[in-house]
C-alpha positions as CSV (number, residue, x, y, z in Angstrom):
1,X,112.7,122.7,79.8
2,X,112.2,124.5,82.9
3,X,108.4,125.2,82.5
4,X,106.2,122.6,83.6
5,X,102.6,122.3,83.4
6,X,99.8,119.6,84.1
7,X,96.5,120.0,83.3
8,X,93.8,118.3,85.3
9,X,90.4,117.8,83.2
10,X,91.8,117.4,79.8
11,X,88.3,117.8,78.4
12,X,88.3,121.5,79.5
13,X,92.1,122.2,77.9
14,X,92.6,124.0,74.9
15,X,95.7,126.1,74.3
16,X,99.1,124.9,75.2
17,X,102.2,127.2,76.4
18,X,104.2,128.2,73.7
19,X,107.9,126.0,72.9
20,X,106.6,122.8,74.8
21,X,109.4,120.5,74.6
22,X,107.4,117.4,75.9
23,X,104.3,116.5,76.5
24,X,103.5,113.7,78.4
25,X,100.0,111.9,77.9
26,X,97.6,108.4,78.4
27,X,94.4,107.3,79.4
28,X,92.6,105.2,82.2
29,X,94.0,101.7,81.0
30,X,90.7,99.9,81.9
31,X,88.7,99.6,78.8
32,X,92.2,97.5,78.0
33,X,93.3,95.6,80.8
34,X,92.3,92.2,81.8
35,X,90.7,93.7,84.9
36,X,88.4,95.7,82.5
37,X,85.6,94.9,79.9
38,X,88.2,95.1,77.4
39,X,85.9,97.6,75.2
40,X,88.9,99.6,73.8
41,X,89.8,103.2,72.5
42,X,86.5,104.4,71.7
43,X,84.1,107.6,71.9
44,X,82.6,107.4,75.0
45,X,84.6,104.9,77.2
46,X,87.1,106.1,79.4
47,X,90.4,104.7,77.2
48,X,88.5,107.2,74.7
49,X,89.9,110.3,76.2
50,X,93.6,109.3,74.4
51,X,91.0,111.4,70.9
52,X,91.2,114.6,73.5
53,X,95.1,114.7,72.8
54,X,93.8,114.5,69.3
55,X,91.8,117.3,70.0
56,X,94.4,119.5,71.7
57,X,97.1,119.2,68.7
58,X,94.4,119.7,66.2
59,X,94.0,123.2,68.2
60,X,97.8,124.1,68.5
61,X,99.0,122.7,64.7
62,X,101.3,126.0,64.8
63,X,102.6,125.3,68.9
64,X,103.0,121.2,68.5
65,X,105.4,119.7,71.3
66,X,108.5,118.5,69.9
67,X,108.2,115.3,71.6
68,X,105.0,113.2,73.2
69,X,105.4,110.4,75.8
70,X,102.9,108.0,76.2
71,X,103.0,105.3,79.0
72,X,99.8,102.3,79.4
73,X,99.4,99.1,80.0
74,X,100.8,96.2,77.5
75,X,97.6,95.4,76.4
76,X,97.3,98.2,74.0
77,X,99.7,96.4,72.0
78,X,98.0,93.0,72.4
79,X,96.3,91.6,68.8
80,X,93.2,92.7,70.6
81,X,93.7,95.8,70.3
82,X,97.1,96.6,67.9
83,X,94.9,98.0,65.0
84,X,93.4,100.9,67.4
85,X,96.7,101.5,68.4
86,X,98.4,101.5,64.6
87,X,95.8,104.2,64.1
88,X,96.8,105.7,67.0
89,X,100.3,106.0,65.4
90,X,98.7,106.9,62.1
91,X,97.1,110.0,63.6
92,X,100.1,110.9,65.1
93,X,102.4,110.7,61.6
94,X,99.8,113.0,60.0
95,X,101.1,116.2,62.6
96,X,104.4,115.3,61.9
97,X,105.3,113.0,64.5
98,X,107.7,109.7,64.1
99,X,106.8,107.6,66.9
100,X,108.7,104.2,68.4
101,X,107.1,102.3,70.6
102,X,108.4,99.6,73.2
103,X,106.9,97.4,76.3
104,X,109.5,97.5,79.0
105,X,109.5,95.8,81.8
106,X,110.7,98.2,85.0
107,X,113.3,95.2,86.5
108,X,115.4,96.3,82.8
109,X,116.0,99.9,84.2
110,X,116.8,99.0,87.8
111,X,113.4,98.3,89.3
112,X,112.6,95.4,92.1
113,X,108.9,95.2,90.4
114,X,108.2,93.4,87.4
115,X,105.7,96.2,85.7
116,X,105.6,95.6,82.1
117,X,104.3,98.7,80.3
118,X,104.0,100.7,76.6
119,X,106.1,103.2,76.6
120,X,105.8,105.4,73.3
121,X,107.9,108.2,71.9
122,X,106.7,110.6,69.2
123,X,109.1,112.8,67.3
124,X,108.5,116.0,65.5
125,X,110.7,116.2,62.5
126,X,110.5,112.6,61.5
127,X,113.4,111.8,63.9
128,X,113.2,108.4,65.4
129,X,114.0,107.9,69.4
130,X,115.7,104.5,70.1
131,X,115.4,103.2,73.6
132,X,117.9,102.9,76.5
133,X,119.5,99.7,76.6
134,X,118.2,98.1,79.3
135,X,119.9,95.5,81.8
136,X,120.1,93.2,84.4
137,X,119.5,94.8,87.6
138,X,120.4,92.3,91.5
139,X,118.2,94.1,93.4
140,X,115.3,92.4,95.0
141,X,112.1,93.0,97.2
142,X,114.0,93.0,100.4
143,X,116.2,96.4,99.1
144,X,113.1,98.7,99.9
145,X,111.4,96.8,101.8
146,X,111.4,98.5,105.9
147,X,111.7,96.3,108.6
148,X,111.3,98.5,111.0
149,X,108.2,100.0,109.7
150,X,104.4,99.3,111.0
151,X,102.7,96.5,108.7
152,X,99.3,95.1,108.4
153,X,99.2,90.8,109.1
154,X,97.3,88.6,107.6
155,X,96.3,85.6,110.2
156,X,95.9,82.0,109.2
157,X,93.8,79.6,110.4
158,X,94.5,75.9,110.8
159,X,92.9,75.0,107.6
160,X,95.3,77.3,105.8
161,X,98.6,75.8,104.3
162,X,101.1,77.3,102.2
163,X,102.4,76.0,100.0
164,X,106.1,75.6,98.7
165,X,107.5,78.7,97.1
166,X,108.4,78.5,92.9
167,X,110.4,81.0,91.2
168,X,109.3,82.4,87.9
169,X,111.3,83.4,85.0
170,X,111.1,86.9,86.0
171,X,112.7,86.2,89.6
172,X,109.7,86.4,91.0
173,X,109.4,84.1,94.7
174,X,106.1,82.8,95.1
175,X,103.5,80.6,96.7
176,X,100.4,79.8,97.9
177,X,98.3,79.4,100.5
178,X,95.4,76.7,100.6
179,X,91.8,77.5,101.8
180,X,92.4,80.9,102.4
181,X,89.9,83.1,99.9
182,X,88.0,81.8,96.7
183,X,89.8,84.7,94.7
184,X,92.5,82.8,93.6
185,X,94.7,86.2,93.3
186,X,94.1,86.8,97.0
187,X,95.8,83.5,97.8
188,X,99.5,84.2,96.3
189,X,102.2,85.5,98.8
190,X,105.8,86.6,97.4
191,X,109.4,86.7,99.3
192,X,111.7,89.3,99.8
193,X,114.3,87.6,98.3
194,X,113.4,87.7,94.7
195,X,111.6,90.3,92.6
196,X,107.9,91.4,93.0
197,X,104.5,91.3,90.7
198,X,103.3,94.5,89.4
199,X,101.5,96.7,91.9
200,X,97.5,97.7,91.5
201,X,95.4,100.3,92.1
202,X,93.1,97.4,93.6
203,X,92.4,94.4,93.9
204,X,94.7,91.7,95.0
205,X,97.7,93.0,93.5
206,X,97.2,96.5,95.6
207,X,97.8,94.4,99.0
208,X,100.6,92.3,98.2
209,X,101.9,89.9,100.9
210,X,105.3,88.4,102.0
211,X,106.2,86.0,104.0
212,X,108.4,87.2,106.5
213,X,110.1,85.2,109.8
214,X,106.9,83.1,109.3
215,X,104.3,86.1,109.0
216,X,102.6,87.4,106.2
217,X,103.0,91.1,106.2
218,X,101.4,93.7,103.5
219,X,103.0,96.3,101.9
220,X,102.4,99.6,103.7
221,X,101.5,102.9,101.9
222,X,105.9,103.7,102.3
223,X,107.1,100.8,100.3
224,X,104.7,101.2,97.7
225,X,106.1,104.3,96.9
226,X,109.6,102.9,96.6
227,X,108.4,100.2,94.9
228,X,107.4,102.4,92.0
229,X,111.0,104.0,92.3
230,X,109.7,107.2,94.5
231,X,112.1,108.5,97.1
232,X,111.1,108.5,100.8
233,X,111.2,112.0,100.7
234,X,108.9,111.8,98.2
235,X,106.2,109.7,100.1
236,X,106.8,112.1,103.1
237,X,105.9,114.9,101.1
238,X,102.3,113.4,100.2
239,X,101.8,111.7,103.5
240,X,102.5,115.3,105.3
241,X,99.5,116.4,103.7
242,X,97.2,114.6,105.5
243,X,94.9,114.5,102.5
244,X,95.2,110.6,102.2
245,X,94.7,107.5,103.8
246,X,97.2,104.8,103.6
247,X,95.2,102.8,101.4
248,X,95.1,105.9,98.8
249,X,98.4,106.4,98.9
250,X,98.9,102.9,98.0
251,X,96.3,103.9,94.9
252,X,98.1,106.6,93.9
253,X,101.3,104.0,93.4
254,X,99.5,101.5,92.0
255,X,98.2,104.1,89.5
256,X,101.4,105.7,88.5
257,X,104.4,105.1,86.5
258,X,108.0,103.3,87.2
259,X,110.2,106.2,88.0
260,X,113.2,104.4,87.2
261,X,111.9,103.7,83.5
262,X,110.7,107.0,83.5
263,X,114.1,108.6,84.0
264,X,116.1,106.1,81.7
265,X,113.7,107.2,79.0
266,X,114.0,111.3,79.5
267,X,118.0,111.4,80.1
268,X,118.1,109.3,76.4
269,X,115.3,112.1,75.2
270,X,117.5,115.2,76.6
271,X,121.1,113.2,74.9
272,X,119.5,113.0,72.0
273,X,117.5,116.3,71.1
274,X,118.4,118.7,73.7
C-alpha cells in the first residue's frame, strides 16, 4: 500500500498500476444534489463520468483493485435516484465486486460538522466490508474554531433582528436574522457551542456565520480545513503555495471529504483485508 497514484482527467486514463489495493473514485455530485438540476447519472452530464470508472475496469479486467471506495452526496441514494445507483452496484457485481453501501453522517466518527454522505465499499472476492461502528462524539464548533485568527464580519443594520437560537436534533445551534437577504439560506447564523451544518463549495453554506461576543464572524479559509478534519499543518501546506485565494481554499474544503470518516473507514479496510 505504499504506491499512490491520482489521476487528474479521468477521460484521458487508461491503464492502471499493477497490484492496486484501492482505488478511490466519485463524480461531481451536482446532477444529484438539491443545489443541481437533479438530471442524474447519465451520458453526457457531469455525474455521468462515475461510466468512465466503468470504462477503466473494463480495460484492466486482469489488474482490477481489490477494493473501490466511493464517497457522494446522500442523494444518490434518495428514491430519486436509488435505481441508477442499484445499477451502479449491478455493474459492479459483474467484475466481481461485493459492494456495502452506508450514509454516514461525519459527527458519528468524531467530526464537529454534520456532513451526511454515501460512502460505498466494493470487494473483490465476494467479501462483504461492514462499517466502523460509529459514536457519539462532545466536540463542538468552538474546538477548531481560532479566536485569535483574522475573520470577515458581517454588519447589521437597525432593521436586522435575530432571532432566538433553536437546537436541532443533530446539535446544531441556530438562528436567524430578520431583514437581512431575500435568500433565506443567507439569513441563518450557528453558535460555537453546538455542532455545525455541512460546509459548501458555494453558496450560503460556503460562508457560514457565528455569532460570537455579539458579532457575526465567518469562517476563514483555516477553520474550514479543520472543519473537514484537515490538520493545520495541512492548510499551511496549501496556503504556502500561494496558488489560492482564501475563498478557494474554502472551495477546496467545501469540495472534499470528512477526514475523520475517511480514516475510520480505511483503518476497518486495512483490519480486515490487509
Amino acid at each position: 500500500m505504499r504506491e499512490r497514484e491520482s489521476g487528474f482527467d479521468i477521460r484521458k486514463y487508461h491503464k492502471l498500476p499493477k497490484n492496486i489495493d484501492i482505488l478511490t473514485y466519485s463524480f461531481p455530485c451536482q446532477d444529484l444534489s438539491q443545489q443541481g438540476r437533479q438530471k442524474g447519472i447519465k451520458s453526457g452530464t457531469r455525474s455521468g463520468l462515475l461510466f468512465e470508472i466503468e470504462r477503466i475496469l473494463n480495460e484492466n479486467k486482469g489488474n482490477l483493485p481489490k477494493i473501490l471506495l466511493l464517497e457522494n452526496v446522500k442523494a444518490l441514494a434518495s428514491k430519486k435516484f436509488i435505481l441508477e445507483f442499484n445499477s451502479w452496484i449491478k455493474k459492479l457485481e459483474e467484475f466481481g465486486y461485493t459492494s456495502s453501501w452506508k450514509i454516514i453522517n461525519s459527527t458519528e466518527y468524531g467530526s464537529v460538522q454534520n456532513r451526511e454522505r454515501v460512502f460505498m465499499v466494493s470487494v473483490l472476492e465476494r467479501k462483504k466490508f461492514d462499517f466502523p461502528i460509529g459514536s457519539k462524539n462532545n466536540k463542538n464548533v468552538k474546538d477548531i474554531w481560532l479566536k485569535n485568527d483574522k475573520h470577515s464580519f458581517l454588519k447589521l443594520n437597525d432593521n436586522n433582528y435575530i432571532n432566538k437560537f433553536t437546537i436541532s436534533k443533530n446539535n446544531i445551534i441556530k438562528s436567524f436574522i430578520n431583514n437581512w437577504s431575500n435568500f433565506n439560506s443567507e439569513n441563518y447564523i450557528y453558535s460555537l457551542e453546538g455542532k455545525g451544518p455541512t460546509l459548501t463549495a458555494s453558496g450560503a453554506n460556503s460562508r457560514l456565520k457565528f455569532l460570537i461576543n455579539n458579532e457575526i464572524q465567518i469562517m476563514n479559509s483555516c477553520e474550514a480545513y479543520l472543519y473537514m478534519g484537515f490538520s493545520k499543518n495541512d492548510f499551511n501546506v496549501v496556503k504556502e503555495t500561494n496558488l489560492l485565494t482564501d475563498s478557494k481554499i474554502i472551495f477546496t474544503a467545501g469540495n472534499s471529504i470528512s477526514i475523520e470518516v475517511l480514516e475510520k473507514i480505511f483503518e476497518k479496510i486495512i483490519k480486515d483485508y490487509f
